[in-house]
C-alpha positions as CSV (number, residue, x, y, z in Angstrom):
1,X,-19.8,2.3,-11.3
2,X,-17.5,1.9,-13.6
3,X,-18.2,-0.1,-17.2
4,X,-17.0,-3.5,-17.1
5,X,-16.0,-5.5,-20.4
6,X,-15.6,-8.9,-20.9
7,X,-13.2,-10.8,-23.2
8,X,-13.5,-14.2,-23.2
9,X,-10.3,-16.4,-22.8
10,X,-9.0,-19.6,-22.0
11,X,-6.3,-19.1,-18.8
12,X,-3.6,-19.9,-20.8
13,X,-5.1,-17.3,-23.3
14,X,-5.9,-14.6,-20.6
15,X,-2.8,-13.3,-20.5
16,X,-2.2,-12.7,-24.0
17,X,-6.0,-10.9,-24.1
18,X,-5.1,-8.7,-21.3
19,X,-2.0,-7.4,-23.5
20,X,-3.7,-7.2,-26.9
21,X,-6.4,-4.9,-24.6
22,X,-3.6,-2.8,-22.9
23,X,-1.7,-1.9,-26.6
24,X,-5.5,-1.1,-28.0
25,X,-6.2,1.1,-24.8
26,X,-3.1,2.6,-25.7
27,X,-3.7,2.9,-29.3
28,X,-6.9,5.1,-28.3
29,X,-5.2,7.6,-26.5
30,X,-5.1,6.0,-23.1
31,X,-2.2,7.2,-20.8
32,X,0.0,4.0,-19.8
33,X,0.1,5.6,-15.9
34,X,-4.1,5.3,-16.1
35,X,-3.8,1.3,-16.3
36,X,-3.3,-1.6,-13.9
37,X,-3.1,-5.0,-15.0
38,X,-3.8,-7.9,-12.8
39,X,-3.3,-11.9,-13.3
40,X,-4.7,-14.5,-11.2
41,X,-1.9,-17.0,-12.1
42,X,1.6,-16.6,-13.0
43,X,2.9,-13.0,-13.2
44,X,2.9,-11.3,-15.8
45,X,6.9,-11.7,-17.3
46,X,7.8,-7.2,-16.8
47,X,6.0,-8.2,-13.0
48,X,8.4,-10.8,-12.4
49,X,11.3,-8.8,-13.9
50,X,11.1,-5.9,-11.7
51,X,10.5,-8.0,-8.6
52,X,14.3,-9.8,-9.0
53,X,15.2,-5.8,-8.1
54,X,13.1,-6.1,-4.5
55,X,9.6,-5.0,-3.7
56,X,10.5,-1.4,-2.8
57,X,12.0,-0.5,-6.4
58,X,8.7,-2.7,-7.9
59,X,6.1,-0.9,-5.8
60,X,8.0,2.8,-6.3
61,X,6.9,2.2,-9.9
62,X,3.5,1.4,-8.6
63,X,3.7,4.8,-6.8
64,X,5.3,6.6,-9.6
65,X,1.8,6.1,-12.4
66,X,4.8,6.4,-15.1
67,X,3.7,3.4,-17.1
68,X,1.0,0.2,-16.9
69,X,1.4,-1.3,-13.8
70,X,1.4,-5.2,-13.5
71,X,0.8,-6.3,-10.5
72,X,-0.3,-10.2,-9.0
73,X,-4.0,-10.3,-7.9
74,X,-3.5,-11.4,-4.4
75,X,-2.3,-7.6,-3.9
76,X,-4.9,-6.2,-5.0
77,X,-5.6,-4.2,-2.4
78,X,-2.0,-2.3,-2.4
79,X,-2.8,-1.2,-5.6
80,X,-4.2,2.2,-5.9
81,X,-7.1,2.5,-7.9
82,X,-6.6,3.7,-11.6
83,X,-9.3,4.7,-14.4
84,X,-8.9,1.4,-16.1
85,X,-8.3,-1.9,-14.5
86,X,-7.3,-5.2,-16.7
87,X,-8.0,-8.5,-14.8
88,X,-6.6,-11.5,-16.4
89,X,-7.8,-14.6,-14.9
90,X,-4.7,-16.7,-16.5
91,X,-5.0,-19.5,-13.5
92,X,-4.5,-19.9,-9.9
93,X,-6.5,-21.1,-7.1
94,X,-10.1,-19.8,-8.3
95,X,-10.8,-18.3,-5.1
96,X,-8.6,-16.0,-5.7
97,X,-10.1,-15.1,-8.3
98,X,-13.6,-14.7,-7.0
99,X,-12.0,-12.7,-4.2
100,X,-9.7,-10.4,-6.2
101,X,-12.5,-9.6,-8.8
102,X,-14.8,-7.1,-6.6
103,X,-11.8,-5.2,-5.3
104,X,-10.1,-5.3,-8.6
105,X,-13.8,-3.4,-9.8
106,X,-13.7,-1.3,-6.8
107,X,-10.0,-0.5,-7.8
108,X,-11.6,0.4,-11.8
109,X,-12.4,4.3,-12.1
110,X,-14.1,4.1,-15.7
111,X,-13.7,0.8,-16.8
112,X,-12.9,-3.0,-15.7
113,X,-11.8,-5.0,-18.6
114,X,-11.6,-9.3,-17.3
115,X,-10.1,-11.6,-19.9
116,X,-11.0,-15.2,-18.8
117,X,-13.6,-17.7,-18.9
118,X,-17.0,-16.0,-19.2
119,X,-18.6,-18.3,-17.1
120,X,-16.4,-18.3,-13.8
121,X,-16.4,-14.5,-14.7
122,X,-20.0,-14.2,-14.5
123,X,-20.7,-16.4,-11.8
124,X,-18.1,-14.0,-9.9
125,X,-19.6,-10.0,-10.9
126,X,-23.3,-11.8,-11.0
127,X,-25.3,-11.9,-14.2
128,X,-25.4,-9.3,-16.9
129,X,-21.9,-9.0,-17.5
């Protein structure tokens, strides 16, 4: 079971949690192919970048575990699983959410990191988070 860590954010603020987390995991000697990043709500900007090239070029990156992969939460279940999964709740429908959050820790090998609002968070993963 992997760890799961919560920072608490506002969705407008999840986003810029999930990065600050990604440059630190980096910082520590994490390599950038061992992290996926997910958002709930709009997609992260280097996600919508590489999707104006087409999906095949996006998801060949993907395939590829070069660099951090950002990726929308609705495909969470294309993603292959990495050892550290960053879930930023930064808005959408909050079922997707809720349903994107179990895969998304399924998806974690070590660790889960979810920036968002503790609350939804916890009433998502249950208590104890």
């Amino acid at each position: 079971m992997p760890q799961v860590q919560l920072i608490p954010a506002s969705a407008e603020g999840a986003l810029d949690a999930a990065e600050e987390a990604v440059d630190l995991l980096l910082d520590t000697g994490r390599a950038p192919g061992d992290i996926l990043v997910l958002t709930t709500g709009d997609p992260h900007p280097w996600a919508a970048h590489e999707l104006s090239f087409g999906e095949e070029s996006y998801w060949a990156q993907h395939d590829a575990r070069d660099d951090v992969f950002y990726a929308d939460a609705a495909q969470v279940q294309r993603a292959a699983g990495r050892p550290v999964v960053v879930f930023a709740a930064n808005g959408g429908p909050l079922d997707a959410a809720a349903g994107a959050l179990p895969v998304a820790l399924a998806r974690a090998g070590a660790l889960l990191i979810v920036c968002g609002d503790a609350q939804q968070i916890n009433s998502v993963l249950g208590a104890g988070v």
